[in-house]
BASEBA-328435 format. One line per 3 residues: number of its first residue (from 1); their letters; for each residue z, y, x of C-alpha. Coordinates in steps of 0.001 Angstrom, whole numbers. Example, Ala and Ser with C-alpha at 12.3 -4.5 7.8 and 13.67 -1.06 7.14 Angstrom:
BEGIN
1	as	7800/-4500/12300  7140/-1060/13670 .
***
This chain:
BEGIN
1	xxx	-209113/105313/-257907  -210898/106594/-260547  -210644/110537/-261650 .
4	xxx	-210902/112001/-264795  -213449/114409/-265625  -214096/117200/-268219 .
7	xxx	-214974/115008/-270648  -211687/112863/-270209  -209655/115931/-269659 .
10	xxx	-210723/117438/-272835  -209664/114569/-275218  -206350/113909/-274022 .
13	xxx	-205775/117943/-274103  -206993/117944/-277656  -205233/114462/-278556 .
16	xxx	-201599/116355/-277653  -202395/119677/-279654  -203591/116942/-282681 .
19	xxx	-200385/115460/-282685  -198362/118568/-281943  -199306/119641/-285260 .
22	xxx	-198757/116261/-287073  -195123/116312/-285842  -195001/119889/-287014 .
25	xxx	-196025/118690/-290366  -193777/116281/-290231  -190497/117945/-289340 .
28	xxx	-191357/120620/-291990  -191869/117845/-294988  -195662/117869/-295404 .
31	xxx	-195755/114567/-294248  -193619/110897/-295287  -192370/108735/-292847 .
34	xxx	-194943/106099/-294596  -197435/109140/-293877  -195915/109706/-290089 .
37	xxx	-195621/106551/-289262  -199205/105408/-288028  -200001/108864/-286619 .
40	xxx	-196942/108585/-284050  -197648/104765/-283127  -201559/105628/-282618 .
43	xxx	-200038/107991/-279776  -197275/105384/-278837  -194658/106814/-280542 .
46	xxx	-191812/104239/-281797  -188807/104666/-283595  -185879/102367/-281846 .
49	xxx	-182270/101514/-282373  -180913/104715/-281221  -183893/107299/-279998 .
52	xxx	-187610/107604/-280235  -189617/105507/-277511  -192734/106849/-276208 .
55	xxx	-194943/104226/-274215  -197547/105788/-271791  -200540/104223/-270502 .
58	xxx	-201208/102973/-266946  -204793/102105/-267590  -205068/98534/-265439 .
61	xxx	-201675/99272/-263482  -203226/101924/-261118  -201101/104773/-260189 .
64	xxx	-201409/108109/-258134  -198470/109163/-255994  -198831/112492/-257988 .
67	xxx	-198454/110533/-261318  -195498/108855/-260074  -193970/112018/-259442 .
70	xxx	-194633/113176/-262991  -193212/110077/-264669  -190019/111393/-262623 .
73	xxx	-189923/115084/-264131  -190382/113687/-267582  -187457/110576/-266926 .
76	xxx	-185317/113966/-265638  -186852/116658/-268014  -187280/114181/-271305 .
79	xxx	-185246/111347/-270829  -181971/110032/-269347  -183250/109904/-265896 .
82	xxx	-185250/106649/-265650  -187991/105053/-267178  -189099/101004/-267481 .
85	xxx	-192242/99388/-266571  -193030/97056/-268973  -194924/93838/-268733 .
88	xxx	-198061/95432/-269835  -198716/97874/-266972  -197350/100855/-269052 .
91	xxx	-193872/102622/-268470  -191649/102984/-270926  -189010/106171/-271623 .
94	xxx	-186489/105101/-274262  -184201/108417/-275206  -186309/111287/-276815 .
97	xxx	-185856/113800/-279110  -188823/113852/-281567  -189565/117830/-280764 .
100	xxx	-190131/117277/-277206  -192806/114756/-277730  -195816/117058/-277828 .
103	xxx	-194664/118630/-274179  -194093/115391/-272634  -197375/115228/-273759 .
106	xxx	-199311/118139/-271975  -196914/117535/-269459  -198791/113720/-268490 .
109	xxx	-202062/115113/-269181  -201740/117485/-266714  -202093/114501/-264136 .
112	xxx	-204110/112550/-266282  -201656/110330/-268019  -201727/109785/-271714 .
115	xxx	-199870/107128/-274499  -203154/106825/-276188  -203547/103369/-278145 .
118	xxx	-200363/101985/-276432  -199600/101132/-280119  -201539/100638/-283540 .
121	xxx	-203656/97957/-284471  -206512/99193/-281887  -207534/97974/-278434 .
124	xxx	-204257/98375/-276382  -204319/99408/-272815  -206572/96791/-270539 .
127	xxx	-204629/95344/-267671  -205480/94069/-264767  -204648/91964/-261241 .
130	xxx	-202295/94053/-259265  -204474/93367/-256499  -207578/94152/-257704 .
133	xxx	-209592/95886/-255130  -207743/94335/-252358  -207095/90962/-252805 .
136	xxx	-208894/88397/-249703  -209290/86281/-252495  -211784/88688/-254841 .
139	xxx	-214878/87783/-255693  -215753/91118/-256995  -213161/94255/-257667 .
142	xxx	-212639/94071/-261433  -211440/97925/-261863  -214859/99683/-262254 .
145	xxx	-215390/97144/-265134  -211899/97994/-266687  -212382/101250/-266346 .
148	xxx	-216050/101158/-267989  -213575/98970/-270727  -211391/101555/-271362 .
151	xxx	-214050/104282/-272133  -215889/102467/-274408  -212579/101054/-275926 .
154	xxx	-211011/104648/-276667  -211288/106012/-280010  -214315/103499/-281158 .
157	xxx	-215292/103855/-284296  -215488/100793/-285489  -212445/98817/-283595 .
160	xxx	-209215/102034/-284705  -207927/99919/-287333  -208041/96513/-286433 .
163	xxx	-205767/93327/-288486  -203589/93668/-285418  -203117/94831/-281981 .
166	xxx	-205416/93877/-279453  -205064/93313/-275473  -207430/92868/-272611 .
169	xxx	-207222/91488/-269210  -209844/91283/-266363  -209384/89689/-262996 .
172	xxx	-211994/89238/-260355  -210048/86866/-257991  -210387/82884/-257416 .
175	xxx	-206711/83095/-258732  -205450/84389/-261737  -202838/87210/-261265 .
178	xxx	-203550/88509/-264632  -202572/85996/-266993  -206351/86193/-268537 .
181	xxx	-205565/83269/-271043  -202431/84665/-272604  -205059/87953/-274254 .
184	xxx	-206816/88392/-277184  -209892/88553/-274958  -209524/87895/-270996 .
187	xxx	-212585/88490/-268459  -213171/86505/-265313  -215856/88389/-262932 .
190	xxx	-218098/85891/-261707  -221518/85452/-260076  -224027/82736/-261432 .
193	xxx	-226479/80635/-258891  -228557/83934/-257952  -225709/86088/-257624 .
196	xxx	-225821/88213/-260885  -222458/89753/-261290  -220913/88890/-264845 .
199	xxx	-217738/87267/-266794  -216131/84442/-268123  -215181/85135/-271624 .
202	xxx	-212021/83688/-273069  -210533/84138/-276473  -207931/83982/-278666 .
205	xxx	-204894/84122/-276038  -201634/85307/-276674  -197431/84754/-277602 .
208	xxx	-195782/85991/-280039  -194734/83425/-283041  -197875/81094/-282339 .
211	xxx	-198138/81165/-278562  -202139/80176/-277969  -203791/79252/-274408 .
214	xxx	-207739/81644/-274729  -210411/79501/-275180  -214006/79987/-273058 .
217	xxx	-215906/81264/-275700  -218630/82092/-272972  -218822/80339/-269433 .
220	xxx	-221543/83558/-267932  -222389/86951/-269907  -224165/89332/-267621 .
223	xxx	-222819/92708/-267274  -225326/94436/-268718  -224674/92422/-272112 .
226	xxx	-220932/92285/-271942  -220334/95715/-274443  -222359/93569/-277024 .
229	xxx	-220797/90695/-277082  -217307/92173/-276379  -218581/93998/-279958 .
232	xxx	-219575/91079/-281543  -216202/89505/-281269  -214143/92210/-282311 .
235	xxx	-216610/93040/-285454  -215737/89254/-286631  -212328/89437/-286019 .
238	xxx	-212275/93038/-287526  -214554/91503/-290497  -212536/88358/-290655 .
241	xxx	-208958/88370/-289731  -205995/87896/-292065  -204853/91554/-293057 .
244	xxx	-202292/89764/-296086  -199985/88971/-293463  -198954/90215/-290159 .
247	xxx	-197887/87244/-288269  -201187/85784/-289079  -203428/88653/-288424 .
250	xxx	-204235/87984/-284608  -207444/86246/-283875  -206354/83289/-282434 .
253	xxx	-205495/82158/-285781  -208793/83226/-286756  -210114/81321/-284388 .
256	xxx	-207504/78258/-284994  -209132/78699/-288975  -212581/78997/-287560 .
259	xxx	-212724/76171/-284734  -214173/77288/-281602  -217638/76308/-282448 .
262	xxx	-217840/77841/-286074  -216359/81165/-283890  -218739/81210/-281311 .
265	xxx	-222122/80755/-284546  -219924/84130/-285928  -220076/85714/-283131 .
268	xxx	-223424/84989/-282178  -224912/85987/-285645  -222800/89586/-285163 .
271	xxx	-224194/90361/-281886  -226480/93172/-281887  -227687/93672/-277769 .
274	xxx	-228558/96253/-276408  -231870/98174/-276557  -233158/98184/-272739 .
277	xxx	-232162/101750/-272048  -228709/101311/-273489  -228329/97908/-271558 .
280	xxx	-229697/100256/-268212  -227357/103092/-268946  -224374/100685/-268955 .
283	xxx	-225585/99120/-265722  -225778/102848/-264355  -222060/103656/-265409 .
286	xxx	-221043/100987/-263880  -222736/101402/-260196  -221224/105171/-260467 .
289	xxx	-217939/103533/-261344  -218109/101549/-257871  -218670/103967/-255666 .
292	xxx	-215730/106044/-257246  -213533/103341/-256536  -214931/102202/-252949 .
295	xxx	-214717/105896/-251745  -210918/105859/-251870  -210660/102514/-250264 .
298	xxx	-209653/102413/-246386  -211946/101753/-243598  -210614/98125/-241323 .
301	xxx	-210404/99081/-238166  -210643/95575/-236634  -209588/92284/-237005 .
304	xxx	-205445/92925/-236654  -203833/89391/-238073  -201025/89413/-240988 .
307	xxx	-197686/89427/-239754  -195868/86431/-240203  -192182/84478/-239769 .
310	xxx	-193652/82808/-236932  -192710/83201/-233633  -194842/86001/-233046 .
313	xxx	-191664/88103/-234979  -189126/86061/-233628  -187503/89070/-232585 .
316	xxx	-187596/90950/-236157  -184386/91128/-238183  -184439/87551/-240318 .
319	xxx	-184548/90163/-243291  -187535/91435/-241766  -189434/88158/-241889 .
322	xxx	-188222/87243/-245262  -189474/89977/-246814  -192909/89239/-245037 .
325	xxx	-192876/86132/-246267  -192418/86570/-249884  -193773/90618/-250448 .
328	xxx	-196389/90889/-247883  -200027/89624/-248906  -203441/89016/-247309 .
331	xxx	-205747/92249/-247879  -209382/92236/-247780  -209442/94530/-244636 .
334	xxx	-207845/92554/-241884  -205884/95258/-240601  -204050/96209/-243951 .
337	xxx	-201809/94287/-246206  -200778/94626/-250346  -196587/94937/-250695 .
340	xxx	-194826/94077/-253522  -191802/96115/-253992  -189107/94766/-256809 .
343	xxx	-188130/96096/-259379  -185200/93900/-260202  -181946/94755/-257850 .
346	xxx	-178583/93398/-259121  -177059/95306/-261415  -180658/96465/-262404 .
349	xxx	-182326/96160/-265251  -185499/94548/-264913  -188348/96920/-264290 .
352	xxx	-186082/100351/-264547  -186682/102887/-261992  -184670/106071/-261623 .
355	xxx	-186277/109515/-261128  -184634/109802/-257701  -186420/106464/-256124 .
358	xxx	-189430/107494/-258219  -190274/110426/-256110  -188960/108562/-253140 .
361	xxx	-191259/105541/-253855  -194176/108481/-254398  -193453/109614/-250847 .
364	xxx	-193963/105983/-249020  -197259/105448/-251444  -199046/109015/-249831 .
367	xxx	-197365/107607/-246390  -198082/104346/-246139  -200776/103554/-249112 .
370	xxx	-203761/106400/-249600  -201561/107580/-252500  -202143/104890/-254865 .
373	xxx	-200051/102196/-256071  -199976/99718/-258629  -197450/98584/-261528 .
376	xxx	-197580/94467/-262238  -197095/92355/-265364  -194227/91152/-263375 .
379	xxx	-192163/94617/-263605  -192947/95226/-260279  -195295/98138/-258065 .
382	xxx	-197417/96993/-255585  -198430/99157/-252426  -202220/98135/-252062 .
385	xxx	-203209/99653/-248510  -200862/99271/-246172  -201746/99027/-242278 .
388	xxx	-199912/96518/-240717  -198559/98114/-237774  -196781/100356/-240471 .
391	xxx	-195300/96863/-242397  -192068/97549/-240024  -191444/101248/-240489 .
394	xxx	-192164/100551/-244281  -189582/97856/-244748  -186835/100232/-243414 .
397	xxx	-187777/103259/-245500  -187500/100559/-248802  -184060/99036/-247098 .
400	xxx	-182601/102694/-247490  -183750/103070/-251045  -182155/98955/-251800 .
403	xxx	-185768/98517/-252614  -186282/95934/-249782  -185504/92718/-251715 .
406	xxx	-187313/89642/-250569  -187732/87676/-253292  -191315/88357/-255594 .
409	xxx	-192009/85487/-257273  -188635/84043/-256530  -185982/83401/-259220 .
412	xxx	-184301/86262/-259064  -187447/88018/-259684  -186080/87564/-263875 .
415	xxx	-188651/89417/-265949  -187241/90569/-269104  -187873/93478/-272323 .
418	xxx	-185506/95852/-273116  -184404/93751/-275866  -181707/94682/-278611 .
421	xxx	-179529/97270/-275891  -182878/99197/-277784  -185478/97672/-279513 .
424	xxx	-184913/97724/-283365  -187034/94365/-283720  -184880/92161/-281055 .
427	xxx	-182028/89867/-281788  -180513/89337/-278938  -179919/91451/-275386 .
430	xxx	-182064/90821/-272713  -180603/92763/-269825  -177089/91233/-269389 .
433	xxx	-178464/87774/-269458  -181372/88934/-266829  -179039/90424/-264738 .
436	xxx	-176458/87654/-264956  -179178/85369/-263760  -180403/87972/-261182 .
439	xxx	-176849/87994/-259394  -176659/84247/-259663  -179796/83510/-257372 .
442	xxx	-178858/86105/-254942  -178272/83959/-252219  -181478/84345/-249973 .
445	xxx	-180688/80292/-248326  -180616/78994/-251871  -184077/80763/-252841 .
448	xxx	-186140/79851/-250832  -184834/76288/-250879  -185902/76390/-254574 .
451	xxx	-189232/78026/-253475  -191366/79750/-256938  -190044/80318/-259927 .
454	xxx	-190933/82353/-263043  -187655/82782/-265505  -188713/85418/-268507 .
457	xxx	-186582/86512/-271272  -187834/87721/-274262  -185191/89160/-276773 .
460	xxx	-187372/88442/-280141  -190388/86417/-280999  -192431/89016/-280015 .
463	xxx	-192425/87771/-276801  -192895/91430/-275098  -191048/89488/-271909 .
466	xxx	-193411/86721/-271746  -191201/83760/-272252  -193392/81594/-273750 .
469	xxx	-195307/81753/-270205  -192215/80930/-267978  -191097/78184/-265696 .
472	xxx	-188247/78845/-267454  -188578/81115/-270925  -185529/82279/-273056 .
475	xxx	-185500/83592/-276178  -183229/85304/-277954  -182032/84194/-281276 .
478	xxx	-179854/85605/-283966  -177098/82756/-285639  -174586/84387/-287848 .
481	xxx	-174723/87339/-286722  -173974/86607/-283371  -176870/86611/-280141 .
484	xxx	-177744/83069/-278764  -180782/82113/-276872  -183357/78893/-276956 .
487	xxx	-184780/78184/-273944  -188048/76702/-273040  -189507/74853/-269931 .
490	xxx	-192594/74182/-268538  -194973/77653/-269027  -197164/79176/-266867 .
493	xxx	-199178/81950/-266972  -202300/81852/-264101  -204372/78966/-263216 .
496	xxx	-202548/76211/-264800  -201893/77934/-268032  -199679/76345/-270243 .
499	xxx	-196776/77513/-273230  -193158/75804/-272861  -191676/73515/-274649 .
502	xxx	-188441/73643/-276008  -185477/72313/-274412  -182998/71650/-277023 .
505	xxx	-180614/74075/-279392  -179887/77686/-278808  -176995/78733/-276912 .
508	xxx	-174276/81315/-276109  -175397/83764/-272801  -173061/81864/-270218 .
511	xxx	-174387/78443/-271265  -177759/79996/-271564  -176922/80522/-267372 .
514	xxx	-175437/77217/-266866  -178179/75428/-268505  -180638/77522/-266495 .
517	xxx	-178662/76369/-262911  -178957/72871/-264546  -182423/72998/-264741 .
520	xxx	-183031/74366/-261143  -180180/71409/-259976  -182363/68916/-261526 .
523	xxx	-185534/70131/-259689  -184195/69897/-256539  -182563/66586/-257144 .
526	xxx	-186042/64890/-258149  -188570/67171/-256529  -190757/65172/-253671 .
529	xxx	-191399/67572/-250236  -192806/70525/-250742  -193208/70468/-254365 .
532	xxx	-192658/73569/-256557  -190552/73647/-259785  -193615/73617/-262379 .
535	xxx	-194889/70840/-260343  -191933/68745/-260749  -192042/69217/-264277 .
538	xxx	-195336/67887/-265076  -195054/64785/-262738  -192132/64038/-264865 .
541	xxx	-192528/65776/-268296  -190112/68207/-270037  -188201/65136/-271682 .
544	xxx	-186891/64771/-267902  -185651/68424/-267390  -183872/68217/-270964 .
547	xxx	-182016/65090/-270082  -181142/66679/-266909  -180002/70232/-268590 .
550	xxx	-177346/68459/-270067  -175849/66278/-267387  -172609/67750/-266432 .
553	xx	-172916/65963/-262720  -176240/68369/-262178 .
***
């Protein structure tokens, strides 16, 4: 993984003794809260129901074992003992005292973590596939470019004060694990016909009130050219987008206004490329950037097959080959394998981690994974470099921590934001109903019988827990004062991208769990062998699913 240097070192440092002072001012009156306001978000500072909430940055979801460990001391030292990994590859802590901000602070950048631009109307932190680097299905590793992304993104000039907030994603896989057409700008690494490395550019993704699929904007830009066109797109939207009205101030409605075509001429008439040198420089940073990332990688020893469920493990505990089946993933080196450990236990609330099983979790990534894992848009971590032979002795150590469940990518695998038990913008709780539906999908016969599912719960329009993107989404809603939820079918957030449609009116939490068991009765009543939930859905439309929702035989 990448290290900081001097240069990197130095900015944070001075970033926390900048804002030390501004909170200074600010406690002693010098500054208004209208004043105080942007200076805390630009260092991801928010002000929530009952405590400040500071967001930190996991630039594209990769973490050091020594990082993890930090997060820990500041959930024990800061906080109330745990912290929540959001669907944006950051980590949240949700009970701090304004004073202690500035050494929480010095306290990340001391192992290179930061909560710069995790808010603001500025480039937010790029995310990326959780198995970037590893994945058998990569056509090239997309972290060098991210990382080359989130140097130039950092404090430029011309992009701090954007209409609105901004996001990123990159993958360099066949299939999308990081929802590249739900951004403001996603990246696809390609390679054209003579094997020139570059990207896919889409545009004008995202959720929130108007949920938008990206648009290719570009089908090939060459590396070397991608800073100036990536420029030439924000200095439109920064030119051009609404700034009279937040919920119109993202550019896909600039881009909706525009038309795609009219977008592209924009863009194309603010491009300024590169002068050779510059375009050779970037070329350079991003060979250096490689072999930073390939020198922590593992060495394959030889061609050692995946386990499986087969008959090969017959002898394993049935646990055992569960978990193999649903956590375990093909690697790149044929001796190693990526885990998926989740973050959603019953009980839990989705994506929380306690300090304890933080430093415990640290331990098994500098034991079983070069010291490096990975946190995913789903609220989970991934372990990126495991051997094989070690899969067994690794599944125990997680079945002592209860971090052994089997189910990624299953239903119970309920993605959801902190919603109003916090967030000052929400109307409606997110973690009861996630961990109502959590406990109701437990049984491990029943899942995989029902095979994939995404179910996401978002507990405003803001979307933070990616409803709009769900097999199933829900939504909370605010009626008289009182919490309901509208739920939506039909999303999806890789390949097949597509935003769900509503199912009918809001409801109550228990009938929002009913009508979600409906739904799932109603799949496997009309499903045809071996086909998924999603699948089911567009063979027979939404209009199918809603009649079925409210059959009381299902």
């Amino acid at each position: 993984m990448y290290r900081y240097d001097e240069y990197d070192r130095a900015l944070v440092v001075e970033r926390v003794a900048q804002f030390r002072d501004q909170i200074e001012r600010y406690r002693a009156g010098r500054l208004t809260d209208e004043e105080f306001a942007p200076l805390r978000l630009q260092n991801g500072l928010y002000l929530q129901r009952h405590a400040y909430m500071l967001r930190v940055a996991i630039p594209y979801g990769v973490l050091a074992a020594r990082q993890l460990r930090t997060l820990a001391d500041v959930a024990e030292r800061f906080d109330r003992g745990y912290g929540h990994f959001t669907t944006r590859q950051n980590i949240q802590f949700n009970w701090l005292a304004l004073d202690c901000v500035p050494d929480l602070l010095e306290t990340l950048a001391a192992v290179d973590l930061h909560a710069i631009q995790t808010s603001g109307n500025c480039i937010r932190n790029i995310t990326c596939d959780p198995l970037a680097g590893v994945a058998a299905d990569e056509i090239a590793d997309p972290r060098p470019l991210a990382e080359l992304l989130r140097q130039w993104s950092t404090f430029h000039p011309e992009f701090a004060f954007l209409p609105r907030k901004f996001k990123l994603a990159l993958t360099g896989a066949k299939v999308d694990r990081a929802a590249v057409r739900f951004h403001d700008i996603g990246l696809r690494l390609q390679r054209d016909a003579q094997g020139t490395l570059g990207c896919q550019l889409l545009v004008g993704g995202g959720q929130g009130r108007t949920p938008a699929i990206g648009q290719v904007l570009d089908s090939f830009v060459p590396l070397t050219r991608l800073l100036s066109r990536l420029e030439a797109v924000l200095r439109v939207y920064n030119l051009h987008g609404r700034r009279d009205n937040k919920y119109k101030a993202r550019i896909k409605i600039l881009l909706k206004d525009l038309g795609l075509d009219a977008f592209r001429a924009a863009v194309d008439a603010a491009e300024r490329p590169d002068a050779p040198e510059q375009a050779a420089n970037v070329a350079a940073e991003y060979e250096r950037l490689c072999t930073l990332f390939s020198a922590a990688a593992p060495v394959g020893s030889g061609p050692v097959p995946l386990p499986t469920a087969s008959a090969a493990e017959a002898g394993s505990p049935p646990d055992f080959r569960r978990w193999l089946r649903h956590n375990v993933h093909p690697h790149r080196l044929p001796d190693h394998a990526a885990v998926t450990i989740t973050l959603k236990g019953v009980g839990q609330a989705p994506g929380d981690l306690d300090a304890a099983r933080m430093r415990a979790v640290a331990d098994l990534v500098e034991r079983f994974s070069c010291g490096e894992c990975r946190v995913t848009h789903a609220q989970n971590l991934v372990l990126p470099y495991v051997a094989t032979a070690q899969l067994p002795a690794l599944w125990r150590a997680l079945t002592a921590l209860e971090l052994q469940a089997a189910d990624q990518g299953l239903a119970s695998d309920v993605i959801a934001c902190p919603g109003l038990d916090y967030c000052s913008l929400a109307n409606a709780r997110s973690i009861p109903l996630a961990q109502s539906l959590v406990q109701h999908f437990q049984d491990p016969v029943d899942a995989d019988d029902i095979g994939p599912l995404s179910i996401r719960i978002s507990g405003c329009m803001n979307a933070c827990g990616h409803h709009h993107a769900a097999n199933i989404g829900i939504l909370g809603v605010e009626k008289g004062g009182r919490e309901f939820f509208q739920l939506t079918v039909g999303g999806e957030s890789g390949d097949g991208a597509a935003i769900g449609e509503r199912l009918g009116p809001a409801v109550t939490e228990d009938e929002a769990v009913e009508t979600v068991a409906r739904l799932v009765q109603h799949y496997r009543a009309e499903r045809e062998p071996g086909e998924t939930f999603i699948a089911t859905v567009r063979r027979l439309g939404v209009s199918s699913f809603r009649e079925g929702s409210r059959d009381a035989r299902c």
